[in-house]
N, C-alpha and C positions, 0 to 999 in steps of 0.2 A: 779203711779199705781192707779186705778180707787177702788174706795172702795167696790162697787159689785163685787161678786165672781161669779165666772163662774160657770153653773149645772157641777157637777162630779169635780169641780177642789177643792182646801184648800190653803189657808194662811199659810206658814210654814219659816222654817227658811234654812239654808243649812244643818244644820246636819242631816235635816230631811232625804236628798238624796244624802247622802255622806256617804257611808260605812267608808274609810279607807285615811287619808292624810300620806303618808310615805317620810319623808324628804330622802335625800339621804346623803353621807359623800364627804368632800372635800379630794383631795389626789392632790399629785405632777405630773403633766405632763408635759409633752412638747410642745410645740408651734405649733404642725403640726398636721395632720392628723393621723389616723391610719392607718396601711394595715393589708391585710389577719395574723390571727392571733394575734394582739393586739389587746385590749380594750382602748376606750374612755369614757372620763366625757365630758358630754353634757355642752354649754355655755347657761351662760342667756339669751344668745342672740339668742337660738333657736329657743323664743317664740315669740319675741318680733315683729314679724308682723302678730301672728296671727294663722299664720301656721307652722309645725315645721318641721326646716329645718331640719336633721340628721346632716350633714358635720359640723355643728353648733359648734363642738367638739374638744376635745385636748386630745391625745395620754398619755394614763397612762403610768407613766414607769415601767419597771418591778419590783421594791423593794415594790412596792404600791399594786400591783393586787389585792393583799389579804386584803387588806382595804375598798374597793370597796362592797358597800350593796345592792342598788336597780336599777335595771335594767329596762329599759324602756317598758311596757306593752302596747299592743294594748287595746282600749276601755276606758287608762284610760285619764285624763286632768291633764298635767304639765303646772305647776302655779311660777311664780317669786315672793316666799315669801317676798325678798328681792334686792332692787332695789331701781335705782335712782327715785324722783317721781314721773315722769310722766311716767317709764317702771314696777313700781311696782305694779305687779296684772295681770301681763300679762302673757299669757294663751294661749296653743293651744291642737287638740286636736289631740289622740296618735293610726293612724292607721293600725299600724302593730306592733306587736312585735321585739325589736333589741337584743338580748340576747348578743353583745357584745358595746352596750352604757350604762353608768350608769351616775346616777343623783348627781349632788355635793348637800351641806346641803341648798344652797340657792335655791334650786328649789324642788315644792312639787309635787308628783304624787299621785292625786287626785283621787279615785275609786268610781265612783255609787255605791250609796244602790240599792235594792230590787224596789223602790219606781220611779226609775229613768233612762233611756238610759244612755249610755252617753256620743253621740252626741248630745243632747239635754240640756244638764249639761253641754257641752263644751261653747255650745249656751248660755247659761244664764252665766253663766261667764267671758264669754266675749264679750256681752252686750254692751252699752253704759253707759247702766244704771247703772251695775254692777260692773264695773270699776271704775265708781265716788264714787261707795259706800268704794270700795276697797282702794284708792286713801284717803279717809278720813280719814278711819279707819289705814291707817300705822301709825306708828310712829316713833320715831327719834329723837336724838336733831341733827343732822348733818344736811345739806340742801343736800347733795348730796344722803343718801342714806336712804332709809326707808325702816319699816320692818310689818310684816305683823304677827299676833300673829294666832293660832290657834284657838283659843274661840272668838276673834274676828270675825275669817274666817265664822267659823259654826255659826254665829250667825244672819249672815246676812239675811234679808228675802228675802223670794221668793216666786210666784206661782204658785202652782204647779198641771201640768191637769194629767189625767190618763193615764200611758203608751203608750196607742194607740194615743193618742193623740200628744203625744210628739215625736213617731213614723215619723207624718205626719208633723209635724212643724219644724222634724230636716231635714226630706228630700225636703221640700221646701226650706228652705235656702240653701243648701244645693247646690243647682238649682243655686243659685245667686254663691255662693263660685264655681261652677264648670265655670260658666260665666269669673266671676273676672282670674280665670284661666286660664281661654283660652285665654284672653286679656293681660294678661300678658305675656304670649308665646310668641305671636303676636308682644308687644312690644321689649319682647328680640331680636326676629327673624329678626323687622326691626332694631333695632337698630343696630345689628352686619352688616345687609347689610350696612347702614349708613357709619358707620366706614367705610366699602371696600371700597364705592364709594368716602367716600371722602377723602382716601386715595390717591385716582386717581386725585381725582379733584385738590389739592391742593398742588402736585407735579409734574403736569404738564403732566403727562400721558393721563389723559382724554383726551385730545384734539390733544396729540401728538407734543408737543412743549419738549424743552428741554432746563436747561439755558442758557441762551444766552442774547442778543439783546432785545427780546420780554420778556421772562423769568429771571427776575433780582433774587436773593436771599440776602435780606435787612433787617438787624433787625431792629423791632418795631421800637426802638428808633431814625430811620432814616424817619420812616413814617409817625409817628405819633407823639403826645404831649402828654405826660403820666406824671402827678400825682395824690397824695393821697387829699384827704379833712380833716377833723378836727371835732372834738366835741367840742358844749360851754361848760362852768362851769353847771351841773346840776345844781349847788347851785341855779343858780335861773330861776325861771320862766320865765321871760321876754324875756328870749332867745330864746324860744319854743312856736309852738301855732301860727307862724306867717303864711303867705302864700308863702311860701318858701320852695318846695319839700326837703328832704332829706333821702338820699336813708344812709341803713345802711346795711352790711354785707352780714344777714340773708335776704337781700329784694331781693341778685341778685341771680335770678331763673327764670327770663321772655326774653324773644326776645325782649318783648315789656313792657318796667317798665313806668307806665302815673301815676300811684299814689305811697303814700309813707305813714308809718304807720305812720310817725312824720312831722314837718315840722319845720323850723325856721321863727325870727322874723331880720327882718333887722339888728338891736341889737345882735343880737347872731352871724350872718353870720361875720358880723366887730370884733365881738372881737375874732371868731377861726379861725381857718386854715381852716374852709371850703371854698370850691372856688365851683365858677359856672361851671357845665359841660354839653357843648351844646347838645341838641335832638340828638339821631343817633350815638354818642361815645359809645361803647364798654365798659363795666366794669368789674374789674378783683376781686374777691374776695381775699384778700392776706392770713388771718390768720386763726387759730381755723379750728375747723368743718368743715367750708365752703370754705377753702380755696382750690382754681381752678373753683370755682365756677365762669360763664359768664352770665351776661345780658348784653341789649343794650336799652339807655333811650329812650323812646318817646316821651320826654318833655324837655326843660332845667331844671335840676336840680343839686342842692350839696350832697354829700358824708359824709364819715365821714373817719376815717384816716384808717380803715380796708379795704379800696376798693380804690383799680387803676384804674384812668379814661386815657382810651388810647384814645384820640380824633386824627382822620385822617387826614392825611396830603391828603387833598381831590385834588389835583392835581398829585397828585401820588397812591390813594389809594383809590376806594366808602366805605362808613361806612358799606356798605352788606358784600363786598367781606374780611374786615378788622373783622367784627365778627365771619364772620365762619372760619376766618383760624385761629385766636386766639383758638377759641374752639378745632379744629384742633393739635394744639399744646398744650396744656393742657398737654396730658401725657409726653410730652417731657420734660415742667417744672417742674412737680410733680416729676419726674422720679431723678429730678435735686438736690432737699429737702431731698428725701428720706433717713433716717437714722441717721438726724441729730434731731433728739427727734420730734417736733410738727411741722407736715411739715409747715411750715411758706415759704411764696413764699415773694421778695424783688422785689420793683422798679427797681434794675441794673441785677435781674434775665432776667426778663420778657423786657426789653430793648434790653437787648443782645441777644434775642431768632429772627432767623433770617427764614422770610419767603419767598417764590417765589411771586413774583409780576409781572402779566402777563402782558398785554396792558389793558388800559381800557374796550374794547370789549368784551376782555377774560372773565375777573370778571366779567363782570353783566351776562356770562351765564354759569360762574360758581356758581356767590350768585343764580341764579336764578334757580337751580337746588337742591342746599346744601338748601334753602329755603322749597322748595316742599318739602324734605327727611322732612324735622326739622314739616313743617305743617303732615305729615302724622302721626308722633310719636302722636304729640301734642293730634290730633283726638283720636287717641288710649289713649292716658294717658285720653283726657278726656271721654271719655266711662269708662272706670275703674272706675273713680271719680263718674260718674251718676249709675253705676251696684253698688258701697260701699253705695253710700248715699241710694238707694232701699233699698239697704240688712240693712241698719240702721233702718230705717221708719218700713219695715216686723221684726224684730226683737221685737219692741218697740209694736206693735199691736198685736202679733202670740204670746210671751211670758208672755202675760199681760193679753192674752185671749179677749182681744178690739174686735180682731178676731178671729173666728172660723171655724175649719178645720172637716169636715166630712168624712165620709168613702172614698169617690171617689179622695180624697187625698193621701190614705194610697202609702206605699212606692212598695207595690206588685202589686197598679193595670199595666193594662197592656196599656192602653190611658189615655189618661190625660184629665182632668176635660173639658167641655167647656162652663162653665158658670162662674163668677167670682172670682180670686183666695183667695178672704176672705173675707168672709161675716161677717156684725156686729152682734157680739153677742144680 
């Protein structure tokens, strides 16, 4: 934040534009939703991208009702007092009244002062800026969860311009969140076509084949060569650092993986279980979090023992046609785990998971199709990615007053500006 103050704006802290923080009560529910005539307690996890989902929620049971204190208000900002560290402080902002969701004691709803919108309050709270401060300021001795104290909250600084002001700054972002919106739609919309088509594709429909002769149905472990890799000793250095890609868990999330956050040293490759896995294999993410998760290398590189390298039996199978049907099959393994505590996917799972294998012909215009699907999403996700990083940069300039918003901004005009959308103060 720049140390000049902008004409009409002040230096303040949060409590300056904070009427009223009201925890809520935690109470017993159930694991599902509600329906017409029950109440819900909203999840932490309602905020936690930003925007608040409702459904986010868990069905009160009835011996509770009467436990139950604050209900969720249009205008105001529900806050994650309490959270893991990196989801603590998160915040969305509250566009309708629910008169039958209520807020457990970990999550605050947040009311504007006199001084303040508060879409504008939702804006500065959930900042970039705002969030690191947030993120500081918890505490804790646990690593998993931190908390967020009240005189801490309200004491955090801020800038703050005159209501007309923040009028115009909230309906410019505003602008970008309705964008990010639509592109998310967009993404759902393809996605689910995705799904159809390659439903077809990868069952033999598309094409009008049916098993047979041409259409084989062969598990993995007939097609391909599938194992795991290994970790050195962190204990020491020398194992790490070399010029020896290694992909870890959290890395598979591309088509195309050509770099890696770590690498080994010749030294470390020899003394673990990592082994080499040729360009163009398929990797399966086995445990935690990320497990089902598919990438495919664009480089030869090693693993580490949380990831499945399915390499193609390429006389029987292209690396194209061998990634998209893995991916294809995902929910059939997952579907496989489920219920046995932490879906954990196994090497003789994913072996045994048996797919159609057309003729050679077939796959390249089947990948060559499941391809285009996967390049159209990508587009889309990265648009998302360039509309967030805007709406990060206008945030950082528009709340700081770096830039300044005039009348021809306000949220009632009826044409929109046509000269610059922020000019420096």
């Amino acid at each position: 934040m720049s140390r000049e103050i902008p004409k009409g704006w002040f230096n303040g802290c949060l409590e300056d534009v904070v009427a009223t923080i009201s925890p809520g009560v935690s109470v017993n529910s159930e694991g599902r939703e509600k329906v017409a005539g029950e109440i819900g307690i909203i999840k932490k996890s309602c905020v936690t991208t930003g925007v608040f989902r409702p459904n986010e929620h868990k069905v009160v049971i009835s011996t509770e009702i009467e436990r139950v204190a604050e209900s969720v208000e249009r205008d105001s900002v529900i806050v994650s007092r309490m959270n893991t560290p990196d989801l603590v402080g998160a915040s969305a902002y509250i566009c309708h009244s629910y008169s039958d969701l209520f807020l457990p004691d970990r999550l605050w709803q947040v009311r504007p002062s006199k001084k303040a919108t508060g879409r504008w309050l939702s804006f500065v709270i959930g900042s970039p800026a705002m969030r690191a401060r947030l993120k500081a300021i918890a505490s804790g001795t646990s690593n998993s969860m931190k908390n967020i104290s009240q005189d801490s909250f309200l004491g955090l600084p801020v800038r703050v311009p005159p209501i007309d002001e923040q009028r115009r700054i909230a309906a410019v972002l505003e602008t970008w969140d309705l964008a990010v919106e639509q592109t998310e739609r967009l993404i759902a919309a393809e996605s689910e076509r995705q799904s159809l088509l390659l439903e077809h594709l990868f069952t033999g429909r598309q094409f009008g084949q049916t098993e047979g002769t041409r259409y084989q149905r062969l598990p993995l472990g007939e097609i391909s060569n599938c194992y795991s890799g290994g970790t050195p000793d962190r204990g020491d250095v020398e194992y790490f650092g070399g010029g020896i890609p290694w992909v870890k868990s959290g890395e598979v999330v591309s088509s195309n993986i050509i770099a890696t956050e770590e690498t080994l040293s010749e030294r470390g490759l020899t003394s673990s279980s990592a082994k080499w896995v040729p360009a163009g294999s398929t990797l399966v993410a086995m445990y935690g979090a990320n497990a089902g998760q598919v990438g495919r290398l664009g480089v030869d590189a090693t693993t580490n023992q949380a990831i499945l390298a399915v390499v193609p039996c390429r006389e029987i199978v292209t690396p194209e046609y061998l990634y998209h049907s893995i991916i294809n099959t995902i929910p059939s393994l997952m579907r496989k785990v489920q219920g046995s505590g932490q879906p954990n996917l196994s090497a003789g799972i994913v072996k045994d998971e048996k797919i159609l294998v057309p003729d050679v012909y077939d796959q390249i215009k089947i990948s060559k199709v499941a391809t285009a699907l996967e390049t159209s999403i990508q587009l889309l996700e990265a648009t998302r990615a360039k509309l967030l990083n805007q709406k990060r940069g206008l945030m950082q300039k528009l709340l700081t007053g770096a830039w300044r918003l005039d009348e021809r901004f306000d949220p009632e005009a009826k044409t929109p500006p046509t000269s610059k959308a922020g000019a420096r103060s």
